[in-house]
Structures are given as C-alpha cells and as structure tokens.
N, C-alpha and C positions, 0 to 999 in steps of 0.2 A: 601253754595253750592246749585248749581240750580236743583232740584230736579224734574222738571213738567218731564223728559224725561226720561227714563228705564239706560240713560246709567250711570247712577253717583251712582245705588244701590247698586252696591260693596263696598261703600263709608259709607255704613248706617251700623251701627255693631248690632243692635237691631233688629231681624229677626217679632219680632212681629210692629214696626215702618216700616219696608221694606213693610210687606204684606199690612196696610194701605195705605202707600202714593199708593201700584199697586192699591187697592179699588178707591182710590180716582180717579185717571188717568181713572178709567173704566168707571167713575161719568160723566164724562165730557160731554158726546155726539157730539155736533158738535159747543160746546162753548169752549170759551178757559178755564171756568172756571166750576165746577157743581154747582149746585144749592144746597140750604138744602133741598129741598123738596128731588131732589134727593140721598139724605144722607141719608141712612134708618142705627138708631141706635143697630138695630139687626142682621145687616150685621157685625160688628166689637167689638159683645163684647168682645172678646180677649182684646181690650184696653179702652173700654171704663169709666172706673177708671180714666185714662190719660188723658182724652181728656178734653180741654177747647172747649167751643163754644162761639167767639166775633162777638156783633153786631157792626160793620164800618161806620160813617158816615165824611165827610168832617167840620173839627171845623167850627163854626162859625167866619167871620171875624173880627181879631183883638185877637184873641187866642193865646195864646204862642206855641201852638202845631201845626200843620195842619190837622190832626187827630183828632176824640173822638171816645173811645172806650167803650164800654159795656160788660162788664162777663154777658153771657146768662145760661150759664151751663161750670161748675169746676166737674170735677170727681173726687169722694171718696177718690182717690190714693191721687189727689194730696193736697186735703185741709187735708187731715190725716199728709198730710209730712211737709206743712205748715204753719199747725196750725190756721187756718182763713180761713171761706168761703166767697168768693167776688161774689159770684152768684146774679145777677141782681144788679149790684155796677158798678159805672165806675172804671179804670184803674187809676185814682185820689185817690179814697177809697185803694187803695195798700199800707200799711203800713210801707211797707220798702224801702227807697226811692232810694239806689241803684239799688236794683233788679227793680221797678216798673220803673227807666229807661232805663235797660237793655232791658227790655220787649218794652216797648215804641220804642226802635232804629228795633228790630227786626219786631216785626207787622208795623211799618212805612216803612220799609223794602219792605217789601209784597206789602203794600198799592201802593207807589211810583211807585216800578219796574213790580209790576201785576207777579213777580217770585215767587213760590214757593220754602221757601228756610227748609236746613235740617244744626243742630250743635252742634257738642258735646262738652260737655263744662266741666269746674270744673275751677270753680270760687271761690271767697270770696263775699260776698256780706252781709254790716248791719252784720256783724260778722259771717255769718251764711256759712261754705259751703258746696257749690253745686256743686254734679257731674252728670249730666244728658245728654241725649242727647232728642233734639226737633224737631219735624216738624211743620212747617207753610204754611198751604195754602189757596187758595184762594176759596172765594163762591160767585157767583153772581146770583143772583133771573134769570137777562136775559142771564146768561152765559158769560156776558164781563163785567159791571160794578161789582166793587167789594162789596158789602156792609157786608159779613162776614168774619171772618176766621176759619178754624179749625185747629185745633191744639193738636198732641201729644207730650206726655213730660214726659219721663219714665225714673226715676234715676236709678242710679248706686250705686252700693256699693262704699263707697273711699278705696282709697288704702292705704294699710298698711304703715303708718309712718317708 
C-alpha cells in the first residue's frame, strides 16, 4: 500500500508506525524524498528499537539482483526477535534465505517505484513465523535520488491457535 500520502493511514493499525511515516512526510521539504541528515533519531524514539536503517546503491553490472543493500543500523527490538545482528553486513549475510528474499522483493519495491510502501503480514518463513506489520521509505541525500531506506517493523503477537 502506497503510503508517501496522509490518505491510506487508516490502513496502518500500529498507531505508533502511523505517527512515523507523518514524521517522515514532514522530513521531505520540497524533495520527493528526505534526507538522513534530515532524520533526526531523537524525534522518533517511540520506535526506534524497530527501525532498520539501509544504505541503497545500484548492483554492479552482471549481478543477479539490481539492487545491493547494506544494514546501517537494526534496532534492539528487532535483532532481540531475531536472534542476529546484521548491522553493517549486506542483505547477502541474512541467514535465512526465505525471509532475506522477502525483504529483497519489498526494498526492490521502494527502489524501482521511488513508493513508499506499508504491510501487514504473518507469514512462515525458514520455519519461523512472523506476524508483523512494516514501513518502507525512501531517503535521498538530494531529495529525489534514492540511496537509503528507512524502515519500521514492529510485531505482533500471533494469534491464538
């Protein structure tokens, strides 16, 4: 779900993921995207446990991906749920090779369409699952080229069998 515009927030069920992505939309200025400088990590600790921070660059030609991605920063929340910190690892270092292409379709996602996208999920994945809902959005140093992403990702309890 395309998320960059105020009107799809009734859509997001996580009150503390709604207040972000508004932070983030406030980030923008007069780019389509904001910057991380303009990301100030003190503005959202409410989630910052949740938040991944990826660096973006275009693969090298002849790569199987078009994409490479870099974990800059994993929040506490999420490597505790985990079990693994991939902080400054590429998206290659992801040890679980379901989930690490799930991940891959959705930041390719971003990359491609320049959309910020938001999605609740509960999956199996590598045996393991997961009920969570995520945002993904975009960072560009000049405000249009992408070169990060940020990203929350705050589980859910599963539901009762």
């Amino acid at each position: 779900m395309n998320i960059a515009e105020a009107d799809n927030d009734g859509r997001i069920a996580d009150p503390l993921i709604r207040r972000f992505v508004e932070y983030w939309r406030s980030k923008r200025g007069d780019g389509l995207y904001p910057s991380r400088e303009a990301i100030d990590p003190l503005d959202f600790r409410y989630v910052l446990g949740d938040v991944v921070l990826i660096e973006v660059r275009r693969a090298p030609t002849g790569s199987s991906h078009p994409w490479a991605f870099r974990y800059r920063l994993i929040g506490a929340n999420i490597v505790e749920r985990d079990g693994y910190d991939l902080t400054n690892k590429t998206l290659e270092d992801m040890p679980e090779p379901e989930y690490r292409e799930r991940v891959r379709a959705t930041w390719t996602e971003v990359c491609e369409t320049g959309v910020p996208v938001y999605y609740s999920r509960e999956v199996v994945l590598d045996g393991r699952t997961r009920r969570y809902e995520v945002v993904v959005m975009p960072l560009a140093s000049n405000g249009q080229d992408i070169d990060m992403l940020i990203s929350v990702q705050r589980h859910a309890r599963l539901r009762a069998a």
